[in-house]
ZAMI-721103 format. One record per residue: residue number from 1; residue in three letters; x, y, z of N, C-alpha, C, O in turn. Coordinates in steps of 0.2 Angstrom, whole numbers. Example, Ala and Ser with C-alpha at 12.3 -4.5 7.8 and 13.67 -1.06 7.14 Angstrom:
# residues 2
num_residuo_npx_npy_npz_capx_capy_capz_cpx_cpy_cpz_opx_opy_opz
1_ALA_66_-28_39_62_-22_39_66_-16_39_71_-17_42
2_SER_64_-11_35_68_-5_36_64_0_39_67_6_40
//
This chain:
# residues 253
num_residuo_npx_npy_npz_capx_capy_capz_cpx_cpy_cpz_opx_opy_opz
1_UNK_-405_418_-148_-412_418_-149_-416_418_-143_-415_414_-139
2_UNK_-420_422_-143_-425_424_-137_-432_419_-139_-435_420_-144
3_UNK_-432_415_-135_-441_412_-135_-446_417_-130_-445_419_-125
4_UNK_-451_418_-134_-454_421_-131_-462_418_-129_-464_414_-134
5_UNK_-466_418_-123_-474_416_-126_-476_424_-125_-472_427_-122
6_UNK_-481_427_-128_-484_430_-130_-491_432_-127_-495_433_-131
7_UNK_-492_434_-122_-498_433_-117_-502_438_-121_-498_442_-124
8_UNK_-509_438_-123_-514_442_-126_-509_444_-133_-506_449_-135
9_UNK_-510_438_-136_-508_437_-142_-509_439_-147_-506_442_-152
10_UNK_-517_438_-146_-523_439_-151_-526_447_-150_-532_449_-152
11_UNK_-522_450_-147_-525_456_-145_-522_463_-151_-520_461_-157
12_UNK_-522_469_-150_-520_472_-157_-513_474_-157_-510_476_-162
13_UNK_-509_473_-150_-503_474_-151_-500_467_-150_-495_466_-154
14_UNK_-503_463_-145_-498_453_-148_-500_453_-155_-500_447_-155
15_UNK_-503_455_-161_-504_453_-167_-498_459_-169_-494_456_-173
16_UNK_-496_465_-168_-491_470_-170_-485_464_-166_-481_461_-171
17_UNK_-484_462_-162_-477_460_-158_-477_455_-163_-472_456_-167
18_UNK_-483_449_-164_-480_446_-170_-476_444_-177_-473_440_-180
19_UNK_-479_452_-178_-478_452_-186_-470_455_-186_-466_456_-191
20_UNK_-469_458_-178_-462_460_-178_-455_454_-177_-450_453_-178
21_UNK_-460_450_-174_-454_446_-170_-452_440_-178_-446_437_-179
22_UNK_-459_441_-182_-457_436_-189_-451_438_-195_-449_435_-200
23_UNK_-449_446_-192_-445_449_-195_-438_449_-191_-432_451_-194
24_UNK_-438_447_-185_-432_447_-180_-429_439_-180_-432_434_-177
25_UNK_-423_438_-182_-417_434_-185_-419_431_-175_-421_425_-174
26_UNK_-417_435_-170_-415_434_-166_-420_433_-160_-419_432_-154
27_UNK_-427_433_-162_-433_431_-157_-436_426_-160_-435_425_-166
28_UNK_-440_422_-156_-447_417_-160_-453_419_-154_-450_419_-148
29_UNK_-458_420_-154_-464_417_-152_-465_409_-153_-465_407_-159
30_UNK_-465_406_-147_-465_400_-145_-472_397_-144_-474_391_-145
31_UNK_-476_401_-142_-482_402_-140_-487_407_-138_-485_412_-134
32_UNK_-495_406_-141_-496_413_-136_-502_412_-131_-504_406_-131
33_UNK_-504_415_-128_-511_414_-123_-516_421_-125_-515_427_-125
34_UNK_-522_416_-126_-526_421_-129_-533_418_-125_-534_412_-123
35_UNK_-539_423_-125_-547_421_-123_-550_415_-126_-554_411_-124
36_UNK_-545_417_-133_-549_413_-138_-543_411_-144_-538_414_-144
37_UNK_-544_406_-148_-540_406_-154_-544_406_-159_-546_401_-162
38_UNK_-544_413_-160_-546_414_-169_-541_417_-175_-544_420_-179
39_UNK_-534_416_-174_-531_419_-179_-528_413_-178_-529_410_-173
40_UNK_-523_412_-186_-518_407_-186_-511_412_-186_-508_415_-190
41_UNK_-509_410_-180_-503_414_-178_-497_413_-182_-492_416_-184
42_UNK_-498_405_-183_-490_402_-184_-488_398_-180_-483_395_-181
43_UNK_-490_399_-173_-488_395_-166_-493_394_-162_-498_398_-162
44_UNK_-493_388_-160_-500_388_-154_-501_392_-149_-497_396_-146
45_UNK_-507_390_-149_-514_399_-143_-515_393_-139_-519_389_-141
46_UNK_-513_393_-132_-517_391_-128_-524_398_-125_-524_404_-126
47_UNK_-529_394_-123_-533_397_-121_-533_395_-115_-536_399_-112
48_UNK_-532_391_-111_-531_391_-104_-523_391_-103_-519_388_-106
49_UNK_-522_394_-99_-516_397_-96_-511_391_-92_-505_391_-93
50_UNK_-515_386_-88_-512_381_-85_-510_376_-92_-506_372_-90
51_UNK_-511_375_-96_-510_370_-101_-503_372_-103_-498_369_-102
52_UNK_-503_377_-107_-495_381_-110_-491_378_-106_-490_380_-100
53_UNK_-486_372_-108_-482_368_-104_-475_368_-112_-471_363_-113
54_UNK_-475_374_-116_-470_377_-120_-464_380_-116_-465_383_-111
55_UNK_-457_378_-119_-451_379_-115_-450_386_-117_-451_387_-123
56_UNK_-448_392_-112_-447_400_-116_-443_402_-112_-441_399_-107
57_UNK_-440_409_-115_-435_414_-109_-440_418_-108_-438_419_-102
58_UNK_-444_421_-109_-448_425_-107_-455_425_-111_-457_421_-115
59_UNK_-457_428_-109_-465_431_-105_-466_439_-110_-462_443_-108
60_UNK_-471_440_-115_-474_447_-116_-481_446_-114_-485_443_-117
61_UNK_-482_452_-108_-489_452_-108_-492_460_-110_-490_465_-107
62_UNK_-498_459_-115_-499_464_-119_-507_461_-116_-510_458_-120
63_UNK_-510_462_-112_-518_460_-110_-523_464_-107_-525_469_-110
64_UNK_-525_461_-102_-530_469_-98_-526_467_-89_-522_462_-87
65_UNK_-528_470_-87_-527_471_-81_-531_464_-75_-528_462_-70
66_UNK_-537_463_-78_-541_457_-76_-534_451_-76_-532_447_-71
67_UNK_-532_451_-83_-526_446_-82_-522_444_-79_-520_438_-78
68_UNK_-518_450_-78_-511_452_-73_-510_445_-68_-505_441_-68
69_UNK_-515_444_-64_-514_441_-59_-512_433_-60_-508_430_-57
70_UNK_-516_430_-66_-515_424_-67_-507_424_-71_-504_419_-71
71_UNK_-506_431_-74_-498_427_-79_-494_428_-75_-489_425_-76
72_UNK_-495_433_-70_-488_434_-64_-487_427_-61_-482_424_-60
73_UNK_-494_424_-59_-493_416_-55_-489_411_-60_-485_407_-58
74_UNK_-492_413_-66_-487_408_-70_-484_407_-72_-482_402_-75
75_UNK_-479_413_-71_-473_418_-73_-468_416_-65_-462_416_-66
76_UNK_-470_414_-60_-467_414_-53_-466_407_-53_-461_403_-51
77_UNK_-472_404_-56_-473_395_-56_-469_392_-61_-467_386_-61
78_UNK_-466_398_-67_-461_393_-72_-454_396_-71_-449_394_-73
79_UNK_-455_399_-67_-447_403_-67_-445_406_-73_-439_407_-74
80_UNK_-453_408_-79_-452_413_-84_-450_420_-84_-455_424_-83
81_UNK_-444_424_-84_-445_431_-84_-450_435_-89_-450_434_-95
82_UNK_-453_439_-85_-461_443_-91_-460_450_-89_-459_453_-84
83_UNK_-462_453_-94_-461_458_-99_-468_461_-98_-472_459_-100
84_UNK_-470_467_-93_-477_466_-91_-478_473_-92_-475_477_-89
85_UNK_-484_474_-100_-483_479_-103_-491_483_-100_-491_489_-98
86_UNK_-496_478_-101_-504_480_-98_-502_485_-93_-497_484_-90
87_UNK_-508_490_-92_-507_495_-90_-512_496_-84_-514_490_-81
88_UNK_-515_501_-81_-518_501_-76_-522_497_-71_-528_495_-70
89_UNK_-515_494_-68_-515_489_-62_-517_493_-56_-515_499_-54
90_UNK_-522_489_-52_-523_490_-45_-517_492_-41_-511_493_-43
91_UNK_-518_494_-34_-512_494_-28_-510_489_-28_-504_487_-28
92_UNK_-516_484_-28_-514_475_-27_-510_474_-30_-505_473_-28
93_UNK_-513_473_-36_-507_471_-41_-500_474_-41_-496_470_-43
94_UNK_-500_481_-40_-493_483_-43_-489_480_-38_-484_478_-39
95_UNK_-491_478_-31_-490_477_-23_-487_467_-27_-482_464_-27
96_UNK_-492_465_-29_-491_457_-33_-483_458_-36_-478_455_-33
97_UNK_-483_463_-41_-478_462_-46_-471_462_-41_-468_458_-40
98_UNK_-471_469_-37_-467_466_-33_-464_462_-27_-459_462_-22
99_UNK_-470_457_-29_-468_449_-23_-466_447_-29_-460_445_-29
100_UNK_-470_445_-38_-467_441_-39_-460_442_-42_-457_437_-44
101_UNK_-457_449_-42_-452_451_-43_-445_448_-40_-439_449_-41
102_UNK_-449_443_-31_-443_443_-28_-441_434_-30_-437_431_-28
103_UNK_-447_432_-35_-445_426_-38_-444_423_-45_-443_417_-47
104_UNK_-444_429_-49_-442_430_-57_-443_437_-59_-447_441_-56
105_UNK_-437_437_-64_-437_444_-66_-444_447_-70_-448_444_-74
106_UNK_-444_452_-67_-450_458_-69_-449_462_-71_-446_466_-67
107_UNK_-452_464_-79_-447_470_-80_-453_474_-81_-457_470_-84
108_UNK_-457_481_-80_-462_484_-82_-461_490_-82_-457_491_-77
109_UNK_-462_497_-86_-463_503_-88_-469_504_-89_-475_501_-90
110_UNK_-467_513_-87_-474_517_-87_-473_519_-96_-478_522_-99
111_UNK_-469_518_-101_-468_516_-107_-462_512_-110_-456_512_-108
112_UNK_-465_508_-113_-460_501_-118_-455_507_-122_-449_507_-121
113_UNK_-458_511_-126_-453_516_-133_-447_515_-126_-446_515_-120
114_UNK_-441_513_-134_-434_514_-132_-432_521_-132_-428_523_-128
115_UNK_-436_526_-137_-436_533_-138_-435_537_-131_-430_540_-129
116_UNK_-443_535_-130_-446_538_-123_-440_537_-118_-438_542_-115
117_UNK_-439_531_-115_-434_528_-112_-426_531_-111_-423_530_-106
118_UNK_-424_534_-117_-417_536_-117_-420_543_-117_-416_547_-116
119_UNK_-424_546_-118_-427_554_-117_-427_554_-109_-425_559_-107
120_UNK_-428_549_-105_-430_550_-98_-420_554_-95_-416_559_-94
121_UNK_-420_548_-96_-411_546_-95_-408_554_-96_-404_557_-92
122_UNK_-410_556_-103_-405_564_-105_-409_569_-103_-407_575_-103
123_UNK_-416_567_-99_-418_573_-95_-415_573_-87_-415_578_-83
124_UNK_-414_569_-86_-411_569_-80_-405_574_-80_-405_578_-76
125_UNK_-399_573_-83_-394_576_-86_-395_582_-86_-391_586_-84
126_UNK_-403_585_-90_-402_591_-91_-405_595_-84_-405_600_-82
127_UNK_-407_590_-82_-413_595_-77_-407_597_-72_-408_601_-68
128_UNK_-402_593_-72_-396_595_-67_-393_599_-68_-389_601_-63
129_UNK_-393_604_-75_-389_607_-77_-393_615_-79_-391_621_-78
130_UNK_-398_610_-80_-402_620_-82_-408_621_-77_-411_626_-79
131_UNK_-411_617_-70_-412_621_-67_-410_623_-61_-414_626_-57
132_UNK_-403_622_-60_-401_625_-56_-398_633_-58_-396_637_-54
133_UNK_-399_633_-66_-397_640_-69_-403_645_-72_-403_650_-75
134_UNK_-410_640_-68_-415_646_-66_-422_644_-72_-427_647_-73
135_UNK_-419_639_-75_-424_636_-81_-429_634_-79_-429_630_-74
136_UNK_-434_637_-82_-443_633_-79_-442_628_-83_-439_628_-88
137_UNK_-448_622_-79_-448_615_-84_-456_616_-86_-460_619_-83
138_UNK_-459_613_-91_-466_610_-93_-467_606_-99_-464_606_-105
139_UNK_-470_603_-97_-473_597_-102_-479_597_-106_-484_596_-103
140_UNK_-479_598_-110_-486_596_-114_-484_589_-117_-479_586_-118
141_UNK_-490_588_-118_-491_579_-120_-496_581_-125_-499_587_-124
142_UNK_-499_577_-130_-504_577_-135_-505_570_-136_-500_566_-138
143_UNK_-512_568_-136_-514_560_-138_-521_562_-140_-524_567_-138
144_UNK_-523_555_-143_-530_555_-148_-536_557_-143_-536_557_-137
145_UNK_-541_559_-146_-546_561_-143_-552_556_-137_-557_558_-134
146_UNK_-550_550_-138_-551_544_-135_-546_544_-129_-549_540_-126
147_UNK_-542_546_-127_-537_544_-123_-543_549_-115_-545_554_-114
148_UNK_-545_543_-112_-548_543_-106_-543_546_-100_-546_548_-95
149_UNK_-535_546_-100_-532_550_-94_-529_555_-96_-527_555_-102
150_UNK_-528_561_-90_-523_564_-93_-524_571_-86_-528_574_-83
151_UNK_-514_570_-85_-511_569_-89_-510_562_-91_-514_557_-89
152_UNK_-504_560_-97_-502_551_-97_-499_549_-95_-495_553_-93
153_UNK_-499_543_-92_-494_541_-90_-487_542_-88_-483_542_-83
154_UNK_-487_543_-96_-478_545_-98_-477_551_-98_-471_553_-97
155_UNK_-484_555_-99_-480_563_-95_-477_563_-88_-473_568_-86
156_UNK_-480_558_-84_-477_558_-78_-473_557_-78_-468_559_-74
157_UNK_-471_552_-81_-465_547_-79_-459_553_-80_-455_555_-76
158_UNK_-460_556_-85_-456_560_-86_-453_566_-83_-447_568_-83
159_UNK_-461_570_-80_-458_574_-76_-456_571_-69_-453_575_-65
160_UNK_-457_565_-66_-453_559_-60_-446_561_-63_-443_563_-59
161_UNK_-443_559_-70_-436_558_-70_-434_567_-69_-427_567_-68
162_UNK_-436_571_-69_-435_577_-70_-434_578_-60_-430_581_-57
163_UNK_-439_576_-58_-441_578_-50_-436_574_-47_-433_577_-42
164_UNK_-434_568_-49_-430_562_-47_-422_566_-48_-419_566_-42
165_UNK_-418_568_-53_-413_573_-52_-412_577_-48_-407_578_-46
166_UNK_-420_581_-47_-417_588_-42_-418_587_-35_-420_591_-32
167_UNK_-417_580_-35_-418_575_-26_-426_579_-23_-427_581_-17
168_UNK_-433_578_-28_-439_579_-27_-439_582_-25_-440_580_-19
169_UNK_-440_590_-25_-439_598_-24_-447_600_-27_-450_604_-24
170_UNK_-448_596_-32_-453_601_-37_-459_599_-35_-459_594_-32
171_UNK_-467_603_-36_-471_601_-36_-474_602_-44_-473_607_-48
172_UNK_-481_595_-44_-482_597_-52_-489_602_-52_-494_602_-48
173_UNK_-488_605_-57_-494_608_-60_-500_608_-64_-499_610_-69
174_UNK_-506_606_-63_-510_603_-69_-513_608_-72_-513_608_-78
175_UNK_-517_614_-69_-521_617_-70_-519_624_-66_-518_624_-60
176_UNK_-518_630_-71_-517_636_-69_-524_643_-67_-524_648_-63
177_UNK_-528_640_-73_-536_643_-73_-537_648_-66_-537_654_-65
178_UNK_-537_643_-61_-537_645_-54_-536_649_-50_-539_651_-46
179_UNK_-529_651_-53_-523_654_-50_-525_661_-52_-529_662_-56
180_UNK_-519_666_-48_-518_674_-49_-512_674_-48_-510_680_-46
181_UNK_-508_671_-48_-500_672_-46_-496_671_-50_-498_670_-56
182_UNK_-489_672_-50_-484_671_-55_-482_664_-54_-485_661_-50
183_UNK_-477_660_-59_-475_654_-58_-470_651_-52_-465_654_-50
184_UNK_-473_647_-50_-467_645_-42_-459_643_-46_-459_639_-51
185_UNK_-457_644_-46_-448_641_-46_-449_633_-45_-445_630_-49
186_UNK_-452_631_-41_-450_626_-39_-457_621_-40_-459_617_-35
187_UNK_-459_622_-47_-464_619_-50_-462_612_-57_-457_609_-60
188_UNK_-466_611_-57_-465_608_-65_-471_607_-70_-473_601_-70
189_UNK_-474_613_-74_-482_613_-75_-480_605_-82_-475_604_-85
190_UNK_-487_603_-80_-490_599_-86_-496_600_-89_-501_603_-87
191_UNK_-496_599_-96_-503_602_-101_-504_595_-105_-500_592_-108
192_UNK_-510_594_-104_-512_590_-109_-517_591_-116_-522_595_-115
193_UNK_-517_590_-121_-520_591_-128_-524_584_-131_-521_578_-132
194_UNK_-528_586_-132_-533_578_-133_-534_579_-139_-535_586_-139
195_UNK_-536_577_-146_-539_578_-152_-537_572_-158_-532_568_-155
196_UNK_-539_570_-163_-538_568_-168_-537_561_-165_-541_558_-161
197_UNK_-530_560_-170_-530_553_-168_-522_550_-167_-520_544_-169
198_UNK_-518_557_-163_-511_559_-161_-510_553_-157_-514_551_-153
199_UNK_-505_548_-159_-503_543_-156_-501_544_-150_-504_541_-146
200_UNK_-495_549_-148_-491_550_-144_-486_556_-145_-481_554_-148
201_UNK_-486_562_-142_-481_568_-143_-480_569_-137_-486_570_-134
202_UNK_-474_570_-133_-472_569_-128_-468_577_-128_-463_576_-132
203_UNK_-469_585_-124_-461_588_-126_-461_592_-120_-466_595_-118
204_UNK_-456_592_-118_-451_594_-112_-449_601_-115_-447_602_-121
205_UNK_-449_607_-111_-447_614_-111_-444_615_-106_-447_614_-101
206_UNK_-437_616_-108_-432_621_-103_-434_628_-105_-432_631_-110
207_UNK_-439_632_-99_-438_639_-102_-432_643_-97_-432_643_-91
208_UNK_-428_647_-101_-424_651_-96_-424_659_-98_-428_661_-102
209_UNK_-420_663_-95_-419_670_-97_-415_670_-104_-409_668_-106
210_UNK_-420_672_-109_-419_674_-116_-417_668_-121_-416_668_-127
211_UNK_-418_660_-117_-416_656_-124_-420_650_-120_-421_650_-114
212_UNK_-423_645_-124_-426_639_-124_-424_632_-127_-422_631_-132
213_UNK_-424_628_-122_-422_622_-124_-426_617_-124_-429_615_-118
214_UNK_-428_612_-131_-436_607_-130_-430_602_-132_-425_602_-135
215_UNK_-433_597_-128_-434_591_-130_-439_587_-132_-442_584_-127
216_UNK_-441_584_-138_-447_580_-141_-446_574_-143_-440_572_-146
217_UNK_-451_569_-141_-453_562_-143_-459_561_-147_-464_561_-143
218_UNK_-461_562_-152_-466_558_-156_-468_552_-158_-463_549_-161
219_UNK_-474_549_-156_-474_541_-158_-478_543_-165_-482_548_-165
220_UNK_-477_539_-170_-483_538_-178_-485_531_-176_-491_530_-178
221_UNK_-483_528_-173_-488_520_-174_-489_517_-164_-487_521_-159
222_UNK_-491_513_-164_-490_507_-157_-486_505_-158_-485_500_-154
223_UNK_-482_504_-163_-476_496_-167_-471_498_-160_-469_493_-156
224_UNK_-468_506_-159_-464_506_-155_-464_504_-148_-459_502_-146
225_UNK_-470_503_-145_-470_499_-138_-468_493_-139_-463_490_-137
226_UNK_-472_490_-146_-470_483_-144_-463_481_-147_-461_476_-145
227_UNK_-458_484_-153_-451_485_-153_-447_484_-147_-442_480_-147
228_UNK_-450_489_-142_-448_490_-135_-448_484_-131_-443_481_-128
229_UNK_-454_481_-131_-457_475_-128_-451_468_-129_-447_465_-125
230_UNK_-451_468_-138_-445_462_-138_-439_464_-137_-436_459_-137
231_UNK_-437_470_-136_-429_472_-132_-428_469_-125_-424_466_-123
232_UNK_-435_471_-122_-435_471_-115_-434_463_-115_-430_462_-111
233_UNK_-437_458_-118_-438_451_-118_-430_448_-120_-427_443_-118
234_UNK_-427_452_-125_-422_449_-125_-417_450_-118_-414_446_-115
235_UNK_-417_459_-117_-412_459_-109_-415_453_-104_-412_448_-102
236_UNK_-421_453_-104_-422_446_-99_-420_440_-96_-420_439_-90
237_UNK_-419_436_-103_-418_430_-104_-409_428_-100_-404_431_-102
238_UNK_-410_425_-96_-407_422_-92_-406_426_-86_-403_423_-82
239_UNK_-409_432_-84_-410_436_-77_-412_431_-74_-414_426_-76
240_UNK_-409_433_-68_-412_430_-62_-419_433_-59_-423_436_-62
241_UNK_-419_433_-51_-425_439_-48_-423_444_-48_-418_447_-45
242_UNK_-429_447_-50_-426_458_-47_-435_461_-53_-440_459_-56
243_UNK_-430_464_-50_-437_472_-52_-433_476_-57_-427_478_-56
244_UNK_-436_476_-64_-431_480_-69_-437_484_-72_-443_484_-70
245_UNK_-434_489_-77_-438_492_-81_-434_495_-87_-428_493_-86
246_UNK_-436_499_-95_-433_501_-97_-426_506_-97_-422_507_-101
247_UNK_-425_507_-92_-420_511_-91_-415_506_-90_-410_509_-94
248_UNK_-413_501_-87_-411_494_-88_-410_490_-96_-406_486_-98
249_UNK_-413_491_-98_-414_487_-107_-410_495_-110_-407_494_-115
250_UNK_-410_501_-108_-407_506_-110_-399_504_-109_-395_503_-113
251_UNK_-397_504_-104_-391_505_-101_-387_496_-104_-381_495_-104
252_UNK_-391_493_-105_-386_485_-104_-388_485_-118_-386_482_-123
253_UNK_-391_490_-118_-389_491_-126_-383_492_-129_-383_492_-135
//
């Protein structure tokens, strides 16, 4: 049994992590930390961060970026391993995570999905095999019409695992409009699609001479990050110090 506290509890995905973890034999939320306490969780909300004096294995934090700084100090100061899911961190901060990394475990991804996470892993594999047999790579991604970046995160991450195999050779591509030329060999275009209210469609193309090969990830809900989130919470519990991420919660499954 994994104890968990729940940083941004009250937020829309610690309210999904909750309702997962009350279905999980094998987790509890112990407590959570929120701005405010307006929801009856089932477990205590601290709203100042220094009070939470709850015994746990781990740390989910699901909050804004403003926060990072405070749950990593308190994360270092209990010798809690945390699960640091909030996204668009400063230099500073990423630069934070790994000081506090060299005094409790830090697990963070550019995606939670265990999906996405074993998709990286079997592209790595592929990219060793088909493009050195002449296969162009590209990614399109698709997300809701709201989504302010792009490409996302996770298209990157992806084509990283892809560039990261062929010992960084490739340069990425965002935008062709500009161009008059053929495709570089030694490229990896990405395309982005914005519309509706597309959770997440992730897909990878091997094109080669006369046959193609895709690999695809679709999300339907957020449930899957935070699925991911308490995976990641259970690998943690009893780590010592290090720098981990999903690929780590992948291989020790």
């Amino acid at each position: 049994m994994v104890r968990i506290i729940m940083h941004g509890c009250n937020g829309h995905m610690g309210q999904v992590i909750s309702q997962l973890v009350k279905e999980d034999e094998d987790a509890q939320i112990v407590a959570g930390i929120d701005i405010a306490d307006t929801k009856d969780n089932g477990y205590p909300v601290f709203t100042d961060l220094e009070k939470c004096d709850v015994e746990a294995d781990a740390i989910i934090d699901f909050s804004t970026a403003a926060a990072v700084d405070g749950i990593l100090d308190f994360s270092v100061k209990r010798k809690i391993p945390i699960v640091l899911c909030t996204t668009g961190l400063s230099k500073e901060q990423l630069a934070k995570v790994e000081e506090a990394s060299a005094q409790t475990a830090v697990l963070k991804s550019a995606n939670m999905s265990m999906g996405i996470n074993l998709l990286m892993k079997l592209l790595k594999d592929a990219a060793q095999v088909l493009a050195p047999a002449g296969f162009d790579m590209e990614i399109v991604e698709r997300h809701h019409k709201l989504k302010v970046d792009a490409p996302s995160g996770t298209a990157l991450a992806l084509a990283d695992s892809l560039n990261e195999a062929l010992d960084n050779k490739y340069e990425y591509k965002y935008d062709r409009s500009q161009e008059r030329k053929k495709r570089d060999a030694l490229e990896i275009g990405i395309s982005a699609v914005r519309g509706g209210t597309i959770v997440g469609d992730h897909e990878v193309i091997f094109a080669g001479a006369d046959e193609v090969i895709e690999f695809k990830h679709t999300a339907y809900s957020k449930a899957i990050f935070g699925k991911g989130a308490v995976q990641a919470a259970k690998f943690l519990k009893g780590k010592g110090p290090g720098r981990y991420d999903m690929s780590d919660v992948i291989e020790g499954a």
